[in-house]
Backbone as CSV, one residue per row, in Angstrom:
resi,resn,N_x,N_y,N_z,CA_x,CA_y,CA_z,C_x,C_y,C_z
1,UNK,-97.666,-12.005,158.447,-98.220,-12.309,157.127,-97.384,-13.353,156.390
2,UNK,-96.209,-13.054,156.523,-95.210,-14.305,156.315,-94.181,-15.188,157.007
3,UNK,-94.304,-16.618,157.332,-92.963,-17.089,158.286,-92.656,-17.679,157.172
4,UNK,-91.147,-17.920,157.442,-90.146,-18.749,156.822,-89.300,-19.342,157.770
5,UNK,-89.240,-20.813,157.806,-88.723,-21.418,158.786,-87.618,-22.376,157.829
6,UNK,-86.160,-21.815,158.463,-85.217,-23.086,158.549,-85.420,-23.078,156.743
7,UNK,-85.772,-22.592,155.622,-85.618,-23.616,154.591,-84.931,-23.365,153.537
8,UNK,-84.120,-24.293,152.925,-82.922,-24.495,151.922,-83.180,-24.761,150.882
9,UNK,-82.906,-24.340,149.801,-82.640,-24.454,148.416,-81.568,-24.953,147.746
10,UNK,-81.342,-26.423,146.963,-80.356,-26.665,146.343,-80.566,-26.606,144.688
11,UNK,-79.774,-26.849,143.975,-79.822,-27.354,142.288,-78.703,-27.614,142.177
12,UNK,-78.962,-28.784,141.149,-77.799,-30.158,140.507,-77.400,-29.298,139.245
13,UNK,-75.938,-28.701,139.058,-75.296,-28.218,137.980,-74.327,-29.434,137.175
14,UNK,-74.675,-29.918,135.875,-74.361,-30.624,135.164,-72.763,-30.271,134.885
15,UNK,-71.907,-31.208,135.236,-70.502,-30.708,134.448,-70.381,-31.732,133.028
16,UNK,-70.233,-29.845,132.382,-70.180,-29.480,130.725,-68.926,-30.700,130.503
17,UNK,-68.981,-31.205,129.364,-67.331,-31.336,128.843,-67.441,-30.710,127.172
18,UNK,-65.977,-30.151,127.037,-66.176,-30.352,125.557,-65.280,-31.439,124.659
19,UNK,-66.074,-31.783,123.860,-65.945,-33.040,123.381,-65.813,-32.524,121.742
20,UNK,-65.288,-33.564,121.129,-65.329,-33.353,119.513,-66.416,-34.464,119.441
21,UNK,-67.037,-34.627,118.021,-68.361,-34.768,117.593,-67.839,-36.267,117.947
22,UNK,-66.975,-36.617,117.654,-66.803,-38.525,117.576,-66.437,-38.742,118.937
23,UNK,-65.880,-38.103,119.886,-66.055,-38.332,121.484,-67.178,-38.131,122.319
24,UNK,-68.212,-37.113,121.387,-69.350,-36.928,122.076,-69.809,-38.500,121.746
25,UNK,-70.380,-39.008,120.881,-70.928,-40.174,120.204,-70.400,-41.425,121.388
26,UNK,-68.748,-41.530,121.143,-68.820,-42.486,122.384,-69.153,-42.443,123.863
27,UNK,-69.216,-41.370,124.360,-69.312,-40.688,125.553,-71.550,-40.688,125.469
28,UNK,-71.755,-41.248,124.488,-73.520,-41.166,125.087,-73.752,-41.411,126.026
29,UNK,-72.990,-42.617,126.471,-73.847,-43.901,127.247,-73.192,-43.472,128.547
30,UNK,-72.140,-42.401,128.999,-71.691,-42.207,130.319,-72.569,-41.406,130.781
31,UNK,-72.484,-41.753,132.076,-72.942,-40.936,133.644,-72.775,-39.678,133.730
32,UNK,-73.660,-38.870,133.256,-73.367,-37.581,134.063,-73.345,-36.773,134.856
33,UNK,-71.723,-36.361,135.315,-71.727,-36.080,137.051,-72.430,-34.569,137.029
34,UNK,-72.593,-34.551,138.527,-73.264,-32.945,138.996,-72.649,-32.554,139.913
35,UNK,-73.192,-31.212,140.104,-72.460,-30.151,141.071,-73.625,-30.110,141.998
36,UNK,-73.185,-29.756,143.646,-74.452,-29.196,144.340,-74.214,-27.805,144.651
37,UNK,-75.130,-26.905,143.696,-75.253,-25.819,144.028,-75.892,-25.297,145.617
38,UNK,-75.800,-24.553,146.640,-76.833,-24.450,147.659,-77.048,-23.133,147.491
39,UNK,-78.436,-22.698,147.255,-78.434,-21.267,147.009,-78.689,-20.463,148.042
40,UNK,-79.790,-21.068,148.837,-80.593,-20.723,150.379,-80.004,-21.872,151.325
41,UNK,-79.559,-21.454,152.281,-79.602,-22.299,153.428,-79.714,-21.602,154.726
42,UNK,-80.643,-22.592,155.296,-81.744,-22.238,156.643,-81.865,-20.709,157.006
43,UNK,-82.267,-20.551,156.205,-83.166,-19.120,155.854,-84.116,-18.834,156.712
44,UNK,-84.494,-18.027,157.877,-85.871,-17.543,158.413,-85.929,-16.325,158.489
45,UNK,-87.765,-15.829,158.303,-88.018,-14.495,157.906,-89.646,-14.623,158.784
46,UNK,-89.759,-13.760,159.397,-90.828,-13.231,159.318,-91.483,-12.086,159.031
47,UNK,-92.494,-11.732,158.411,-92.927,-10.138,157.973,-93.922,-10.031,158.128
48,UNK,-94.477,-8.584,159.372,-95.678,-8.595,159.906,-96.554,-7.838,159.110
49,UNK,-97.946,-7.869,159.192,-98.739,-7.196,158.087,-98.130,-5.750,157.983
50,UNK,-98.590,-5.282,157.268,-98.321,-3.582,156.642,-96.625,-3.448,156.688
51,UNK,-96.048,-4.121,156.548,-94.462,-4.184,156.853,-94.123,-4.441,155.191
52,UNK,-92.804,-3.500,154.892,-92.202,-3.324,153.317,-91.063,-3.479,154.105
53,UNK,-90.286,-4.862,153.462,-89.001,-5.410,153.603,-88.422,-5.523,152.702
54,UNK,-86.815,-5.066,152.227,-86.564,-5.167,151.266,-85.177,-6.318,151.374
55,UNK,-84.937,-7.012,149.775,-83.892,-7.434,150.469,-82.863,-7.311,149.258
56,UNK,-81.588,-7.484,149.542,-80.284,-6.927,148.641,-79.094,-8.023,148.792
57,UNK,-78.245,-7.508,147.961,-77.094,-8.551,148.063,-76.379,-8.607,146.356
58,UNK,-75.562,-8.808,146.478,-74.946,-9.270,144.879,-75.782,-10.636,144.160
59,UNK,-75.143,-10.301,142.758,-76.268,-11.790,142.218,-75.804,-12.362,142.473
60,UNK,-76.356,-13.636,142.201,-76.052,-15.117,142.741,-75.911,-15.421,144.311
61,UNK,-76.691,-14.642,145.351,-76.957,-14.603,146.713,-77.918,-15.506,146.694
62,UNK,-79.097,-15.553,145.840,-79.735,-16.352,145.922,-81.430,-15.522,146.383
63,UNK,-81.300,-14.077,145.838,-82.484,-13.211,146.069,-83.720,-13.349,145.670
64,UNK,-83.620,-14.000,143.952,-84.659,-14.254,143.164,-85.179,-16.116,143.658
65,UNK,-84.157,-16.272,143.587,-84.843,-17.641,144.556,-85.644,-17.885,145.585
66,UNK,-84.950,-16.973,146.560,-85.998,-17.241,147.851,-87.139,-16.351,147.511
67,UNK,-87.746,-15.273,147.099,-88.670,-14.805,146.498,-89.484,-15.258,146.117
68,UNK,-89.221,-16.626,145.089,-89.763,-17.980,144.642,-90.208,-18.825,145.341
69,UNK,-89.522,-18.674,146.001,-89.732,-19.824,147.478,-91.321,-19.268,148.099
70,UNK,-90.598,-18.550,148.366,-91.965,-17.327,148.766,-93.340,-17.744,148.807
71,UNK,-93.120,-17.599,147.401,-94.716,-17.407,146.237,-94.755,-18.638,145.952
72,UNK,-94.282,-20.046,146.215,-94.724,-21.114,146.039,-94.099,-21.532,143.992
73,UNK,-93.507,-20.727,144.134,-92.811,-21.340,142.544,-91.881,-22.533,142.474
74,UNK,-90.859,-22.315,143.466,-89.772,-23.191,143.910,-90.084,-23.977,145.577
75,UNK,-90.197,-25.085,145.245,-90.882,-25.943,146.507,-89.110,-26.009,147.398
76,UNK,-89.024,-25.880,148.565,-87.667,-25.572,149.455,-87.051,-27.682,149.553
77,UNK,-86.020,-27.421,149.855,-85.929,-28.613,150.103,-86.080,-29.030,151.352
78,UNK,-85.754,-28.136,152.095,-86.176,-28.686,153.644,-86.657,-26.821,154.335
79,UNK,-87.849,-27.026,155.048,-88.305,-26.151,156.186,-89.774,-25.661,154.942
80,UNK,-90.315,-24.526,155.756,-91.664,-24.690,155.917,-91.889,-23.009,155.841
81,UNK,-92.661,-22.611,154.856,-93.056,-21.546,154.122,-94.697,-21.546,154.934
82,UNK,-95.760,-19.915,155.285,-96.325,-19.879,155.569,-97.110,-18.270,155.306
83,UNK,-98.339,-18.010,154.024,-98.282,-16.815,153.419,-99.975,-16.575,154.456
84,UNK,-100.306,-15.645,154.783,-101.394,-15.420,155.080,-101.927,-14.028,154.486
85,UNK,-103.580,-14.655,153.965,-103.769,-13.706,153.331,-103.437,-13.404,151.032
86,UNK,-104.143,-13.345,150.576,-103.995,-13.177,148.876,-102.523,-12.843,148.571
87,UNK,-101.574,-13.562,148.319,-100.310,-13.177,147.315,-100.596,-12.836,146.262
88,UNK,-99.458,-11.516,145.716,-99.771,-11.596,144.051,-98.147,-11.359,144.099
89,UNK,-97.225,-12.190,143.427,-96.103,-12.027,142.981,-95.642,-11.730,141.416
90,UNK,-94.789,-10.325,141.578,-94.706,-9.949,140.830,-93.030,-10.092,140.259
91,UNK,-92.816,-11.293,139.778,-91.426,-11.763,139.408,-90.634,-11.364,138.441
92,UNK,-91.151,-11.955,137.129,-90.312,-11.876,135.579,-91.643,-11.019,134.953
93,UNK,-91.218,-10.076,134.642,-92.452,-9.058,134.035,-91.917,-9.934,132.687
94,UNK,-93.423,-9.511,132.009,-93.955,-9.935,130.558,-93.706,-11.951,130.350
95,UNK,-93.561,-12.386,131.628,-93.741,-14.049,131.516,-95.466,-13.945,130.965
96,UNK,-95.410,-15.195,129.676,-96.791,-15.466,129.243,-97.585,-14.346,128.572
97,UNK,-96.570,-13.072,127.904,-96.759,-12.367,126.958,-96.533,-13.014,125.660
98,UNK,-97.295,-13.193,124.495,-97.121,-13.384,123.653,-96.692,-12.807,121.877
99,UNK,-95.654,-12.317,121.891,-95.450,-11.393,120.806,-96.308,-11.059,119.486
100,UNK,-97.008,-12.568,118.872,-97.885,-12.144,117.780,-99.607,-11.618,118.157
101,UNK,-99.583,-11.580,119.383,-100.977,-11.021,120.039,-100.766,-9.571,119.976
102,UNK,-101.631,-8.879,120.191,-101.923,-7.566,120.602,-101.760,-6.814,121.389
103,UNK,-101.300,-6.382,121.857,-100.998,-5.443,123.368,-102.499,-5.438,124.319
104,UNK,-103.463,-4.783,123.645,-104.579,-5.314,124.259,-105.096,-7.174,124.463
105,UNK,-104.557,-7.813,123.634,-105.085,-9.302,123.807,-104.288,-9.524,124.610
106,UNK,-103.356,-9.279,124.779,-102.303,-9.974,125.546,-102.122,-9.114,127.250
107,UNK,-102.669,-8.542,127.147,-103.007,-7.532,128.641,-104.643,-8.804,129.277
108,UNK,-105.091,-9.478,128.537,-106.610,-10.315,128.527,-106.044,-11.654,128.756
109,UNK,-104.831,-12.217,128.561,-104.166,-13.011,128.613,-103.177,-13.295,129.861
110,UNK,-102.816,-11.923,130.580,-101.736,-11.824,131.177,-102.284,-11.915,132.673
111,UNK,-103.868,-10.844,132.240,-104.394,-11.283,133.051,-105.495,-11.936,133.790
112,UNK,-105.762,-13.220,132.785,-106.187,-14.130,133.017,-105.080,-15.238,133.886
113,UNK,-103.865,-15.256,133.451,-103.134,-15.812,134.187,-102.773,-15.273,135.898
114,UNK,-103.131,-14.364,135.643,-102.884,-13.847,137.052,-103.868,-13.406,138.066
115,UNK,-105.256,-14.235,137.901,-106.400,-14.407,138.327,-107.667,-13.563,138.392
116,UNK,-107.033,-12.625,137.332,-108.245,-11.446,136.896,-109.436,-11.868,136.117
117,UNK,-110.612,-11.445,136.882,-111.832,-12.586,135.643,-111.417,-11.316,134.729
118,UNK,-112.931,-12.277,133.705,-112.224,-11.406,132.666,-113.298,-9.905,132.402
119,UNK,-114.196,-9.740,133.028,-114.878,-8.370,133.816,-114.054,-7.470,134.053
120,UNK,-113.259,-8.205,135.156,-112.224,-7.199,135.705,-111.249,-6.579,134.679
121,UNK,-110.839,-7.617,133.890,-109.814,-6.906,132.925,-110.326,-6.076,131.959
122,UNK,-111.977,-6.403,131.522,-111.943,-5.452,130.853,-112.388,-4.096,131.295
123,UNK,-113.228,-4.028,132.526,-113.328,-2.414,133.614,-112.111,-2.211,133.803
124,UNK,-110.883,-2.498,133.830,-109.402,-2.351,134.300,-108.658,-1.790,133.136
125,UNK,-109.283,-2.452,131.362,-108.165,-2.101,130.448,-107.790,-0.993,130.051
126,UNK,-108.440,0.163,130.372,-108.242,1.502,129.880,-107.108,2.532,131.099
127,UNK,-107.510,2.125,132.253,-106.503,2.642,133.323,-105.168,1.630,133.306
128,UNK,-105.084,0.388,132.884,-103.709,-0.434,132.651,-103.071,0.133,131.335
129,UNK,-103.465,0.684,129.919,-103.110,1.545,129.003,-102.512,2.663,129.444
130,UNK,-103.055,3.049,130.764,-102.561,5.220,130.704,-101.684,4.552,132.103
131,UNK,-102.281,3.760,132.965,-100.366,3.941,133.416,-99.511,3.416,132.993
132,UNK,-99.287,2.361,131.896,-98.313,2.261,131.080,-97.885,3.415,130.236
133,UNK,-98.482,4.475,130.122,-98.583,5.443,128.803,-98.132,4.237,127.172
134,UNK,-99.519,3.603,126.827,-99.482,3.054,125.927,-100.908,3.053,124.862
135,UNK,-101.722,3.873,125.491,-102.901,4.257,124.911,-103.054,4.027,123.889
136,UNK,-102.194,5.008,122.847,-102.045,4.826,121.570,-101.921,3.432,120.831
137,UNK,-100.973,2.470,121.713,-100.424,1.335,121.193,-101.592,-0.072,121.049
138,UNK,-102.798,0.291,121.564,-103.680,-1.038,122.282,-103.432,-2.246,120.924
139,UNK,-103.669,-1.733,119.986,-104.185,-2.913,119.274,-102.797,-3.097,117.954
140,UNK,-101.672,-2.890,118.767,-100.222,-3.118,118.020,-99.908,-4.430,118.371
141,UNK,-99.137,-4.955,117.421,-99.028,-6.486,118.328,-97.313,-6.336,118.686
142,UNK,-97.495,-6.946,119.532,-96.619,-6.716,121.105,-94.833,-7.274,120.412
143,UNK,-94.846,-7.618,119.147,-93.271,-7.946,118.591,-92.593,-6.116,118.348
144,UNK,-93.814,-5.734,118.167,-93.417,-4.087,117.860,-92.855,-3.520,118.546
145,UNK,-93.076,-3.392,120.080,-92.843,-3.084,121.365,-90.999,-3.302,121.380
146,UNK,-90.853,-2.319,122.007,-89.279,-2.479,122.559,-89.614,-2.729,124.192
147,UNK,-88.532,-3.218,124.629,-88.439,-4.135,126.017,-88.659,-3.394,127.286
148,UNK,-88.776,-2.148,126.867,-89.023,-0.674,128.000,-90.545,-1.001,128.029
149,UNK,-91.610,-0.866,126.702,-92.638,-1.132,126.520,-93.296,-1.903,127.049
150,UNK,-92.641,-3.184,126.830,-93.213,-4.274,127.494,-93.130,-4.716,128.685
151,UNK,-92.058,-4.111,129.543,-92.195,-4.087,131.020,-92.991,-3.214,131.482
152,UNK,-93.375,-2.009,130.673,-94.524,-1.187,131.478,-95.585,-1.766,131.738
153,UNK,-95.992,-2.544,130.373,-97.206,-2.894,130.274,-97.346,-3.900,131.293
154,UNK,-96.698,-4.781,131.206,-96.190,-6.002,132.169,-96.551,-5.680,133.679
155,UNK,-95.941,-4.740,133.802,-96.081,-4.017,135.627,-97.623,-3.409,135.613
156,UNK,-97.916,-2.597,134.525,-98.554,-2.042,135.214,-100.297,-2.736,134.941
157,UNK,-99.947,-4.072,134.595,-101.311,-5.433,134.433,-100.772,-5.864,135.672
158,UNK,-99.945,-6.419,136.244,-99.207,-6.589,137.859,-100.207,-5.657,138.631
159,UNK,-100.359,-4.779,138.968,-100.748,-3.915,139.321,-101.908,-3.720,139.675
160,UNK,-102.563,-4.305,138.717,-104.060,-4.153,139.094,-105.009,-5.723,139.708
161,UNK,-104.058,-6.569,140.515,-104.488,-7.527,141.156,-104.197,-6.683,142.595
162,UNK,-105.608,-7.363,143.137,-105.740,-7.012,144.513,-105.767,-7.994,145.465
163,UNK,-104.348,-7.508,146.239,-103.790,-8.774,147.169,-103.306,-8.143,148.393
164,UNK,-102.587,-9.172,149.724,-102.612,-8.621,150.990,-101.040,-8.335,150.864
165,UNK,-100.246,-9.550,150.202,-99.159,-9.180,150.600,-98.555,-9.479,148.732
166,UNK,-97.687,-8.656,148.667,-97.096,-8.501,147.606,-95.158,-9.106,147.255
167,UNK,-94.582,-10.157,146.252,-93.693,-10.316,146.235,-93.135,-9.693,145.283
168,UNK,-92.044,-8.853,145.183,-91.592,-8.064,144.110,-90.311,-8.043,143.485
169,UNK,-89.568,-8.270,142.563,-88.027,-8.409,142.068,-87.723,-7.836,141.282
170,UNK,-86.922,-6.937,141.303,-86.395,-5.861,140.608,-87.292,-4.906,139.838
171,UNK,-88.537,-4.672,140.205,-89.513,-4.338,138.735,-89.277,-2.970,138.726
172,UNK,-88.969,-1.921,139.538,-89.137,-0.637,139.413,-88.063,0.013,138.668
173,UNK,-86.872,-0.788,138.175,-86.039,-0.602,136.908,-86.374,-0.371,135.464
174,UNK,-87.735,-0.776,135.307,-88.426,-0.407,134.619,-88.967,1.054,133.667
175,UNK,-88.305,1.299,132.171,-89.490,2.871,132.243,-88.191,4.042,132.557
176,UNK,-88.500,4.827,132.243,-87.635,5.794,132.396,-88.029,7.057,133.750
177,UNK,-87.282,8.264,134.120,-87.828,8.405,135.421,-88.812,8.605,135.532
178,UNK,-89.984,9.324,134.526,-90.772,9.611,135.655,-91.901,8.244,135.438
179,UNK,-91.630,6.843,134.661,-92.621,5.974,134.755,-91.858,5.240,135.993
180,UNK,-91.104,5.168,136.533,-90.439,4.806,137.828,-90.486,5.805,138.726
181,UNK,-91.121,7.032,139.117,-92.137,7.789,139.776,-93.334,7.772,139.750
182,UNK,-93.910,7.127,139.264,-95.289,6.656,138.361,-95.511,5.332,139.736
183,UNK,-94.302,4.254,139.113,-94.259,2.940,140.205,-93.696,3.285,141.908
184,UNK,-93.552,3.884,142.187,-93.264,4.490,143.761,-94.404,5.022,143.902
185,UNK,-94.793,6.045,143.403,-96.117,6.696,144.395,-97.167,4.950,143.998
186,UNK,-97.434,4.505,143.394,-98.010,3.403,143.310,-97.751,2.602,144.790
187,UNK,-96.174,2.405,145.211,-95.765,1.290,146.011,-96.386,2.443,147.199
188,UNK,-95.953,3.942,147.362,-96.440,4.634,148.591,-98.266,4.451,148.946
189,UNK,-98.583,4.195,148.120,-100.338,4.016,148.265,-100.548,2.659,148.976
190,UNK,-99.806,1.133,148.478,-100.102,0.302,148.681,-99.456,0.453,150.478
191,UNK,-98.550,1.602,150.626,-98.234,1.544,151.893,-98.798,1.893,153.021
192,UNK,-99.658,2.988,151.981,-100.816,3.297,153.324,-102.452,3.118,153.224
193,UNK,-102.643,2.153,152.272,-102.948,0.809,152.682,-103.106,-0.394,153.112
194,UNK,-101.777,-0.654,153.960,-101.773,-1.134,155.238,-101.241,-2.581,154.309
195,UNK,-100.713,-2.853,152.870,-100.283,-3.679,152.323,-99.159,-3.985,153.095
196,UNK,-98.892,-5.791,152.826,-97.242,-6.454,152.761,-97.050,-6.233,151.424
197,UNK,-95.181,-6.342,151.824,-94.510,-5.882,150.275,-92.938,-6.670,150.847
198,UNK,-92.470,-7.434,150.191,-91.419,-7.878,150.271,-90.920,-7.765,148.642
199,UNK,-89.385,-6.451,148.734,-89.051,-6.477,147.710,-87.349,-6.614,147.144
200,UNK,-86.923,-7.413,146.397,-85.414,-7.352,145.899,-85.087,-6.359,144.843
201,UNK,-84.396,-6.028,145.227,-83.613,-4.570,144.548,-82.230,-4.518,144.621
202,UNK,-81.643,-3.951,143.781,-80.373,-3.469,143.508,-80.473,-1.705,144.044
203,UNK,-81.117,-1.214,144.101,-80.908,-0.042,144.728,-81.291,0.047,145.826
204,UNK,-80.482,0.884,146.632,-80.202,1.649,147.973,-81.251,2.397,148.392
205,UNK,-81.325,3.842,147.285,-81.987,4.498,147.509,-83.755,4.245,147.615
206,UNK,-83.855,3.245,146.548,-84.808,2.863,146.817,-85.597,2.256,148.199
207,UNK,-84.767,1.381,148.695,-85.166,0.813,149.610,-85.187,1.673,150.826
208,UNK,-84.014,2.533,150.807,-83.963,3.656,152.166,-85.355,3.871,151.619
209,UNK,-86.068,4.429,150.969,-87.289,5.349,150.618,-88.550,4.085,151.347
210,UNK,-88.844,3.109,150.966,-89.532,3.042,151.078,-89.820,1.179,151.798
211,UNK,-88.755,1.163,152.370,-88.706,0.237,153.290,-88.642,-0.121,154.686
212,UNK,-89.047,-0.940,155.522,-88.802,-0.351,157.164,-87.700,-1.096,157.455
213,UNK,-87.196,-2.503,157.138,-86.276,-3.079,157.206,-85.473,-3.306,155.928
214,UNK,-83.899,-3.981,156.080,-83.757,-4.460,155.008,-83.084,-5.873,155.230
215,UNK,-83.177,-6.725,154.719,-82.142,-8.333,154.446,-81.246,-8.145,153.632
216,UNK,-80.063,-8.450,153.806,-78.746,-8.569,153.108,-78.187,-9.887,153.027
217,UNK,-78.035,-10.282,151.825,-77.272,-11.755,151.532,-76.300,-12.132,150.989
């Protein structure tokens, strides 16, 4: 469902200086040097359908990147990405939430961006409310929300796109335990549904639970 061949990731890190206000001024017109970061290099993966891979490592390994890579966010600099089958990547919960909207407008919004007509979202909006447990909240606007809130909601509009293989980063940190028992029996369904799932995590236990392999970086 997925190859990854050979491919590398760099970024140009600007070196800072600090300057006082009248050295910045003369200093406009200079060159500014860079750093080469390499975050990925010659990276290959393959992951066969119905296969949950997880992958781990300290930050700055470069986890959330290749993830990106993945899902076509971050174009590689060299080698050759190959997804078969509907992606739905589920990255930075609450990206393209808008705080002075509504919890409900912005669930119509979130997932419109994430290719839900808008039928679907609205046969969908009442079961995306109760597994968030936010029922009560629909028509609050979303500055109200504390950041627990808004990742529920976030995940659990994620959630209701139907895809073959799934990219996932850190989301089940989310919510307190039992809405992170809530998101496992969720991930156990998509498992025996014969779903891909490639996911980055900071936990162990997690991944022992519900992974067949793991990548370490």
């Amino acid at each position: 469902m997925i190859s990854a061949y050979n491919i590398s990731k760099s970024f140009l890190l600007p070196h800072l200086r600090q300057r006082s206000v009248r050295g910045g001024l003369l200093g406009f017109f200079e060159r500014t040097t860079h750093e080469v970061m390499e975050v990925v290099k010659d990276f290959s993966l393959e992951v066969s359908s119905g296969e949950f891979v997880g992958i781990m490592g300290p930050n700055g390994t470069g986890k959330s990147t290749l993830l990106k890579i993945l899902a076509g966010v971050y174009q590689p600099d060299s080698g050759e990405v190959k997804v078969d089958g509907k992606l739905s990547a589920i990255l930075e919960l609450g990206v393209g939430f808008h705080p002075e909207l509504s919890a409900r407008e912005n669930v119509e919004l979130n997932g419109a961006l994430l290719g839900l007509s808008s039928g679907q979202i609205h046969r969908q909006m009442k079961s995306v409310f109760e597994f968030a447990e936010l029922t009560n909240f629909m028509d609050m606007s979303l500055k109200h929300f504390s950041s627990g809130m808004t990742a529920r909601l976030a995940f659990s509009v994620a959630m209701q796109v139907q895809a073959d293989v799934y990219l996932v980063d850190e989301v089940l940190a989310v919510g307190d335990q039992s809405f992170q028992e809530k998101c496992l029996k969720h991930f156990r369904q998509l498992k025996q549904e014969g779903k891909t799932v490639v996911l980055v995590s900071h936990s162990q236990a997690l991944v022992n639970e519900i992974c067949d392999r793991v990548i370490t970086l």
